[in-house]
N, C-alpha and C positions, 0 to 999 in steps of 0.2 A: 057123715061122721069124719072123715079124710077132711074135709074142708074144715070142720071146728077143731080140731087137731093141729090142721094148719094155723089156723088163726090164732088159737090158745099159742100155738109156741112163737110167731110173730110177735102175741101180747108181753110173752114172758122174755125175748128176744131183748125187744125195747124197753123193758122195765130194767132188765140187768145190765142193758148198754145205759141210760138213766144212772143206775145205781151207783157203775162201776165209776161215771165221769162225774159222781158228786163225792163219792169216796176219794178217787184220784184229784181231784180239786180241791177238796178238806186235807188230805195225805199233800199233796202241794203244798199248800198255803203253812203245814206246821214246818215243811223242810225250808221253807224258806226263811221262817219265821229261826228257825235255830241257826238257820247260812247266816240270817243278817245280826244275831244277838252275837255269833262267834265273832263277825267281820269288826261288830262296835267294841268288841273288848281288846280284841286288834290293836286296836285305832287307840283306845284308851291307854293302852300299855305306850302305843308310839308316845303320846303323845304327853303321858307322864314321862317318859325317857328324855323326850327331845324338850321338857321344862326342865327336868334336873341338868341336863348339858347347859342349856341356858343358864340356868342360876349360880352352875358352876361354875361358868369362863365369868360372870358378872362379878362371883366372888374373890376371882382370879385376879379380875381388871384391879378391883380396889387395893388389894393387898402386894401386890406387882412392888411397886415402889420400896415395897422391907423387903423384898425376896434376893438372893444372892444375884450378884450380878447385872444388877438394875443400874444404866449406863448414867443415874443421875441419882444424887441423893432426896427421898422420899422430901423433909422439907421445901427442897427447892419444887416441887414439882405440885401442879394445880391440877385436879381433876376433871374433866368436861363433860365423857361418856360418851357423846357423838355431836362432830360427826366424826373424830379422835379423840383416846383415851386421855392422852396428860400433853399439855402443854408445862414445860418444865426450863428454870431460869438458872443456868449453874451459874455458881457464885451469889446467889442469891444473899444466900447466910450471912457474906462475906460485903454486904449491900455495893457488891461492884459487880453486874451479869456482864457477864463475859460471853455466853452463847444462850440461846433460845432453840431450846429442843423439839420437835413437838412427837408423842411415842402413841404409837397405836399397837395395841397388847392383842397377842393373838395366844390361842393355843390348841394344842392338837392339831388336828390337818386345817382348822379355818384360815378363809382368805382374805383377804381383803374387797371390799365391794368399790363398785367404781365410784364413787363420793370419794372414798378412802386413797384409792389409787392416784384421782383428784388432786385431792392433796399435796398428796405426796410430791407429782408431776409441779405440781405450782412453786413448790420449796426447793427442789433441785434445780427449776429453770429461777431461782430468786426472783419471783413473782410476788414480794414481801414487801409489805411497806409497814411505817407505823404513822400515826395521826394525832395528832388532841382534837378531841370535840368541846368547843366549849360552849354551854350551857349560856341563854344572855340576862342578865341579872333584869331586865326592865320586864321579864314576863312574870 
């Protein structure tokens, strides 16, 4: 009788260790399932933030040129977007350029990237030339 006793509670033992690791497995599976829904809306929030930042220094870039204190008049000044914002011809208006500007628009804490910084380095060491290409009329 001791020995079926034994064995019954052996059987019952194993069924509840069974039970508890397919409950504790199911009970996993949903905590995980709500960690990783909360992490994706996370991510979603980030990621609509860092489009509206985007969108809004892009909106920045275009309208730059009418905004106070724009070192060139809007006119004079040609848009590119990258790998700089405006390439810009003072005196233009005036059809006699007198300087060639070239402005890369930043705002808030952004930096400049090393293309940019590129640039910049090639203009201060007058690393500038101009050319004509001409096209040959026999092609």
């Amino acid at each position: 009788m001791n020995e079926f006793l034994i064995v019954i509670g052996i059987i019952c033992f194993v069924v509840l260790v069974f039970l508890a690791f397919f409950a504790g497995k199911s009970l996993g599976k949903r905590y995980m399932f709500d960690v990783m829904q909360h992490v994706v809306e996370e991510e979603k929030k980030k990621a609509i933030e860092k489009s509206r930042h985007v969108l809004k220094g892009q909106f920045n870039e275009h309208l730059s040129p009418f905004m106070e204190n724009f070192p060139v008049k809007a006119s004079e000044c040609r848009f590119m977007g990258a790998p700089i914002d405006f390439i810009c011809f003072s005196g233009l208006d005036e059809k006699n350029v007198e300087e060639v500007v070239f402005i890369e628009v930043k705002s808030g804490k952004a930096q400049m990237n090393a293309t940019e910084r590129s640039i910049k380095r090639a203009i201060e060491n007058k690393n500038v030339r101009f050319e004509t290409y001409r096209i040959s009329d026999k092609e």
